[in-house]
C-alpha positions as MATLAB code, in Angstrom:
seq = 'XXXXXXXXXXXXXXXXXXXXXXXXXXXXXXXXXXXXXXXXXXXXXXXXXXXXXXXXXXXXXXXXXXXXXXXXXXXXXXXXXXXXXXXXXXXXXXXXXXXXXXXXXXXXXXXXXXXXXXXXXXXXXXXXXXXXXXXXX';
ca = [
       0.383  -57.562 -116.004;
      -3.106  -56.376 -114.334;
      -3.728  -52.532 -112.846;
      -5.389  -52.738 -109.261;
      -8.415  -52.127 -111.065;
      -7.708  -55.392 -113.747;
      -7.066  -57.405 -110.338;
     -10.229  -55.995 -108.707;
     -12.531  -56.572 -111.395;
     -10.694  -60.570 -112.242;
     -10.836  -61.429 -108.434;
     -13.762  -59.679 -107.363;
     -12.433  -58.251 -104.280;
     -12.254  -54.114 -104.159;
      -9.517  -52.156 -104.585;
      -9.338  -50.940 -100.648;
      -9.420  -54.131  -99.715;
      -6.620  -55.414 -101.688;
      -4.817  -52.562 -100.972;
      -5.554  -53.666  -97.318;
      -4.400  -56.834  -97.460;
      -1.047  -55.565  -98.842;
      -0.536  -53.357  -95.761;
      -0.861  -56.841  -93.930;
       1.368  -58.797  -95.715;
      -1.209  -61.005  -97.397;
      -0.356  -60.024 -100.639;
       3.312  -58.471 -102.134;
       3.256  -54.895 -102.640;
       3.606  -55.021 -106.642;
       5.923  -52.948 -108.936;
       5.285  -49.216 -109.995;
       5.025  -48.038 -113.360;
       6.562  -44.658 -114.238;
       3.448  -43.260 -113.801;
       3.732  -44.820 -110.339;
       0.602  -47.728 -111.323;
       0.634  -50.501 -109.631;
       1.036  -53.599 -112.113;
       0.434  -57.010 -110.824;
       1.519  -60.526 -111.897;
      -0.357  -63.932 -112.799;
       1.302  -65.098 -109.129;
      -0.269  -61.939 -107.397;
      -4.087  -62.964 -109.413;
      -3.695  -66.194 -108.000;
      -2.809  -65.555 -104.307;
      -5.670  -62.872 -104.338;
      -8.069  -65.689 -105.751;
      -6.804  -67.884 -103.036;
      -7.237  -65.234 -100.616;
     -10.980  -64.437 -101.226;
     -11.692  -67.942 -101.465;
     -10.629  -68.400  -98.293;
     -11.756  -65.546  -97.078;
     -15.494  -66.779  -98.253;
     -15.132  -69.961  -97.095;
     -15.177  -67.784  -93.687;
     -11.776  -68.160  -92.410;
     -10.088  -65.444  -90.343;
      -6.610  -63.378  -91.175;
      -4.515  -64.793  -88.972;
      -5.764  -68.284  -90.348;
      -4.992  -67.067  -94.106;
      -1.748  -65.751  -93.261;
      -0.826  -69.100  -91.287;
      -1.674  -70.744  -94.827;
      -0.161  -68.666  -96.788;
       3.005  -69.423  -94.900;
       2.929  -72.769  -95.872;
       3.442  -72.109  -99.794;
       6.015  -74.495 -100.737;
       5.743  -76.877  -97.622;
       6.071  -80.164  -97.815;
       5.505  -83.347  -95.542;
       4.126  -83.028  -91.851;
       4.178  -79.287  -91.985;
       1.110  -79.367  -93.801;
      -0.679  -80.934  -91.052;
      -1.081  -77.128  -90.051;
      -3.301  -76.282  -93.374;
      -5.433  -79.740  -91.730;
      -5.789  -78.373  -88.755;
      -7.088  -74.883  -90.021;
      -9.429  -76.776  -91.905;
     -10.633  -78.723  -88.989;
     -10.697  -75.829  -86.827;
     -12.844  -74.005  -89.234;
     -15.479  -76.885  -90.043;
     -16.067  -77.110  -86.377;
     -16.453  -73.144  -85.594;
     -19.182  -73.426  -88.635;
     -21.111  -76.610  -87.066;
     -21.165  -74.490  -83.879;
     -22.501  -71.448  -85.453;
     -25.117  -73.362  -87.470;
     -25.969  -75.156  -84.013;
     -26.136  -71.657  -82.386;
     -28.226  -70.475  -85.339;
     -30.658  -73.307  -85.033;
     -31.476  -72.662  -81.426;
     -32.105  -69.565  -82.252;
     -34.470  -70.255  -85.484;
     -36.277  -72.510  -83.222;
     -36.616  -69.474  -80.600;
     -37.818  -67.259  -82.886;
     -40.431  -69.607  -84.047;
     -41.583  -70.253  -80.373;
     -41.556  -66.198  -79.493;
     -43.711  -65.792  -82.979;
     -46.154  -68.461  -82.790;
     -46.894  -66.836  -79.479;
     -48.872  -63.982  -81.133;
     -52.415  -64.490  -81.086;
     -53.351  -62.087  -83.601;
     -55.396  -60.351  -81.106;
     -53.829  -56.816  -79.617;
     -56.386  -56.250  -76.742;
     -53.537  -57.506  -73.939;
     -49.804  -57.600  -73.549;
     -48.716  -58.741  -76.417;
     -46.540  -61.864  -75.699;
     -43.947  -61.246  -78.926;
     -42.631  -57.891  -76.765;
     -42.827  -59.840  -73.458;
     -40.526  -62.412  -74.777;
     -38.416  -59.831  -76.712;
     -38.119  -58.077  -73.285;
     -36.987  -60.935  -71.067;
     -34.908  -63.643  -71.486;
     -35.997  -65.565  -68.693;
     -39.054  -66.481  -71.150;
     -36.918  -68.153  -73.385;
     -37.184  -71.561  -73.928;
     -33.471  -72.520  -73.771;
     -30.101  -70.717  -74.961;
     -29.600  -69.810  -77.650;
];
């Protein structure tokens, strides 16, 4: 049996935010010692660890909770936990496309600097309006 504190330090999640994700469901509220401690299981450390990896592999809540759902599926009902999967890989290549338009913005708007400070300086300009912009981004 682990204290919130045991569970914190195994999982590396904090204790609000486990005590969080009980409030939501995510994880069962565990027993109470007489001293009114909350003691967790081996099955509570390893939906926590499932949890936070999930959680940093970027995926929302609602996603997590939809997977969590599944525990003990079998068969075509797992094509959800595919679909989540999918889902997620291609909200990540959009972000990194997103992120490389931008990377390549920034690199335009900062090569633009001439060193010199005796005009307007062009960083600021761009900065300032959008319509200088290259593409979107």
């Amino acid at each position: 049996m682990f204290s919130i504190g045991d569970l914190s330090r195994k999982t590396g999640v904090k204790v609000p935010t486990i005590r969080f994700y009980e409030d939501k469901g995510l994880l069962q509220r565990p027993e109470r010692t007489a001293g009114n401690q909350r003691r967790y299981d081996e099955t509570a450390l390893k939906r926590l660890q499932f949890i936070k990896h999930t959680r940093d592999l970027g995926l929302p809540l609602t996603d997590i909770e939809a997977l969590l759902s599944l525990e003990g599926a079998k068969g075509a009902d797992l094509n959800r936990a595919h679909d989540i999967a999918e889902r997620q890989l291609a909200d990540l290549r959009d972000r990194i496309a997103r992120l490389s338009r931008l990377e390549a913005e920034l690199a335009r708007i900062t090569a633009a600097c001439d060193g010199r400070h005796d005009h307007v300086c062009e960083v600021m300009h761009a900065f300032g309006d959008h319509e200088t912009c290259s593409g979107s981004h």
